[in-house]
C-alpha positions in Angstrom: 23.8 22.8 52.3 22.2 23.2 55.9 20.0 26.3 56.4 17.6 26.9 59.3 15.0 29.8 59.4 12.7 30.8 62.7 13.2 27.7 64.3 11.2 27.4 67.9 10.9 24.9 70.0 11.0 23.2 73.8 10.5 21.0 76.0 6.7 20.5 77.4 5.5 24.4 78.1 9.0 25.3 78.3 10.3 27.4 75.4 14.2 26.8 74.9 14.5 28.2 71.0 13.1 32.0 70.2 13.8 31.7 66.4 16.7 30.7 65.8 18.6 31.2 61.9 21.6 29.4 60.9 23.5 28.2 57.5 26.4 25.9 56.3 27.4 26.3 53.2 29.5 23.6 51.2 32.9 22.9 53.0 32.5 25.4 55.5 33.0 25.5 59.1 30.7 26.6 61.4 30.5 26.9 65.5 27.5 27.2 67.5 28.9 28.9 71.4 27.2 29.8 74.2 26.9 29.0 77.5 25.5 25.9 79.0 21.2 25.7 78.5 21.8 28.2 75.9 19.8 26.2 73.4 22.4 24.8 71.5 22.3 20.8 71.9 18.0 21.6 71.5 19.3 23.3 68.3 20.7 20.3 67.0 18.0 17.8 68.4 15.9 19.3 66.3 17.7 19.8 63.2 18.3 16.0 63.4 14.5 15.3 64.0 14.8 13.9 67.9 12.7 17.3 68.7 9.8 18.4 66.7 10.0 21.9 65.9 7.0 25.0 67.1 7.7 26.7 64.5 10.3 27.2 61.4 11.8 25.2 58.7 15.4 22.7 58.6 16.1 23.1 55.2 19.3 20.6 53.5 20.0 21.2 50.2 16.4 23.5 49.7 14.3 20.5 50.9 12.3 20.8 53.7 13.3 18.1 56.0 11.6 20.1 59.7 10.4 17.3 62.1 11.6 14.5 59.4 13.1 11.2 61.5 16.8 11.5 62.5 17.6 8.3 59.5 16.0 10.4 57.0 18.0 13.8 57.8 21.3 11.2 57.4 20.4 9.9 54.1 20.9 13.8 53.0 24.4 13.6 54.2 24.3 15.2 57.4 26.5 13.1 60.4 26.0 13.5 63.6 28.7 13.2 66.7 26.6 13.2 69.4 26.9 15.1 73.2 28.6 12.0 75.3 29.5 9.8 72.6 26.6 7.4 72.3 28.9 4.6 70.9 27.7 1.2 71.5 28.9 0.0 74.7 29.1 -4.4 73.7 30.3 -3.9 69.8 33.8 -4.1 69.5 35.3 -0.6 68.0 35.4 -1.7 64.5 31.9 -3.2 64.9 31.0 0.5 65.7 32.3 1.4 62.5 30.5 -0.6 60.0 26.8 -1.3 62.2 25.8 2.3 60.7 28.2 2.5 57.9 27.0 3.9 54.1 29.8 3.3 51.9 29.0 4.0 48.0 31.4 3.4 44.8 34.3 5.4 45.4 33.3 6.6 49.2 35.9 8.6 50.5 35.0 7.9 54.1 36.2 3.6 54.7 37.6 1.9 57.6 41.4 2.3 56.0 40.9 6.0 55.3 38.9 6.3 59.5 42.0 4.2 60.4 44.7 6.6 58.9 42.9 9.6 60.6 42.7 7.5 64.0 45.8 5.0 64.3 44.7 4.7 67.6 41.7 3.0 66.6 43.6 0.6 64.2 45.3 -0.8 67.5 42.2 -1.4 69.4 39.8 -2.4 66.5 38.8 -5.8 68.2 38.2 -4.0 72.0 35.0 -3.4 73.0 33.7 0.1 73.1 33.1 0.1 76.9 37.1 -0.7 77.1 38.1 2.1 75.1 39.1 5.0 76.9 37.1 8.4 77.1 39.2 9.9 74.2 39.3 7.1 72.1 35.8 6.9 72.4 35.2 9.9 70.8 37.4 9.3 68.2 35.5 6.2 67.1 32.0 8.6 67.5 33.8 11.0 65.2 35.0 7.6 62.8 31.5 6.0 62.8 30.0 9.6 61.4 32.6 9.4 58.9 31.7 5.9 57.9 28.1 7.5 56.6 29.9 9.2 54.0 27.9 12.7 55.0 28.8 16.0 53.4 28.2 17.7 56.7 29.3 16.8 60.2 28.0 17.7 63.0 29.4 17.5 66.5 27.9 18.3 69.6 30.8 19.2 72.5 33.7 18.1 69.9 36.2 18.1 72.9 33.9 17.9 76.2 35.7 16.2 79.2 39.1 15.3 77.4 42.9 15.3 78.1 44.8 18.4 76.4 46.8 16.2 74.3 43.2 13.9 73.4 42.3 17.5 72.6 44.9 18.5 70.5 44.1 15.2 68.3 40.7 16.0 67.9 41.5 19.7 66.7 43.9 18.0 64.1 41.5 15.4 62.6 38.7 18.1 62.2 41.5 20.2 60.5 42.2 17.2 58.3 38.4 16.6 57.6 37.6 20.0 56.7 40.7 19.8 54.4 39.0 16.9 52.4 36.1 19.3 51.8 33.7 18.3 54.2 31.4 20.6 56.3 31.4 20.8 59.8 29.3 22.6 62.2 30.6 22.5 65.9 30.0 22.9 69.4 33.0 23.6 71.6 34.0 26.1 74.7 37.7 26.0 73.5 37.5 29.1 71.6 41.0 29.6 70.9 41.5 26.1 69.0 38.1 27.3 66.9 39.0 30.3 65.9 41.7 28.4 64.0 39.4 25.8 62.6 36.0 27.6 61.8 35.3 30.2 59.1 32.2 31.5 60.9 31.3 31.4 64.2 27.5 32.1 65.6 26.6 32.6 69.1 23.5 31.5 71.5 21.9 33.6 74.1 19.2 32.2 75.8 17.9 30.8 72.5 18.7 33.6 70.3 21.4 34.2 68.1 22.8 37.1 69.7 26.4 37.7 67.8 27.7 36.5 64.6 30.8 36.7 62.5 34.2 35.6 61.0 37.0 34.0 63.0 39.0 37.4 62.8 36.4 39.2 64.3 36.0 37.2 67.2 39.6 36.9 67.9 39.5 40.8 67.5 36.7 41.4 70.4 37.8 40.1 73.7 34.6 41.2 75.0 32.5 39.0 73.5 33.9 35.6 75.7 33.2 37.5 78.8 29.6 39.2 77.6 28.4 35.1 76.2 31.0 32.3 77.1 32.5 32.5 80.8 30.3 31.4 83.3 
């Protein structure tokens, strides 16, 4: 579905990406982990076309969509949860949810079925999104991605800055979404709680892949948290 090959790229002279190779395949789960300035968010900026790659190819369903504008990357079915949310601030939540929504004949993704994964969201459909607390927030970032019926979600810091049991709801959504069959590629630093979720996980070192593999094998080398993820 998703498949990127060599990609480079930066900020001015400043080169963040050293050729970087990643996939998603149908219904899969994937996690990009690293530390922070790693090169993971530039990753996804420009897989989403907010950062024009040097070099390499974004590639969604064997179509080469590299340096194509972020609306055009979403009309293939790729969603994106963006780092910090991003909702807007004067719409009230279910405003959120519609302002960007695709819904075709027989769309899986509408506001009953986000409203069943988020009952929270339900009860505060008619508050603004700058009354909405921090986690409920993100769950109407995660809902308003949903609403563009994608194949493929995306979410940058899934869990960033949230209460355990906020947390803990996210974890079981994305569990629920990837049980509907979507994909999901995912930035986290709680390990633990994506080793559960993800079937593959690849790691960034100072914009290189530098470790890939399978839940079991992560869980299975302790080594690799302290070598690439603890500051």
């Amino acid at each position: 579905m998703l498949r990127v090959e060599g990609l480079e790229g930066g900020y001015g002279d400043s080169k963040v990406l050293f050729g970087i190779d990643l996939a998603v395949g149908a219904g899969e789960v994937v996690t990009l982990l690293g530390r922070n300035g790693m090169g993971k968010t530039t990753t996804l900026k420009a897989i989403f076309g907010l950062l024009k790659p040097w070099r390499g190819r974004v590639l969604i369903d064997g179509v080469d969509m590299t340096g194509r504008p972020p609306h055009a990357v979403a009309q293939r079915g790729i969603g994106l949860v963006p780092e910090g949310r991003q909702i807007f601030p004067r719409l009230t939540a279910e405003e959120n949810l519609i302002a960007t929504a695709r819904t075709p004949p027989h769309a899986k993704w509408t506001l009953a079925a986000v409203y069943r994964l988020f009952p929270t969201l339900s009860e505060r459909r008619h508050h603004r999104g700058d009354q909405l607390s921090g986690g409920e927030q993100q769950m109407l970032a995660i809902g308003r991605a949903l609403m563009t019926n994608p194949r493929l979600v995306v979410l940058d810091e899934a869990t960033e800055g949230l209460a355990p049991l906020i947390r803990d709801e996210i974890w079981r959504c994305l569990t629920r979404i990837k049980g509907e069959g979507d994909a999901i590629l995912v930035i986290d630093k709680n390990v633990d709680a994506l080793v559960r979720l993800a079937d593959r996980h690849l790691i960034i070192e100072k914009g290189r892949i530098a470790w890939a593999g399978s839940s079991p094998q992560l869980a299975a080398d302790p080594s690799l948290k302290d070598r690439y993820l603890h500051v």
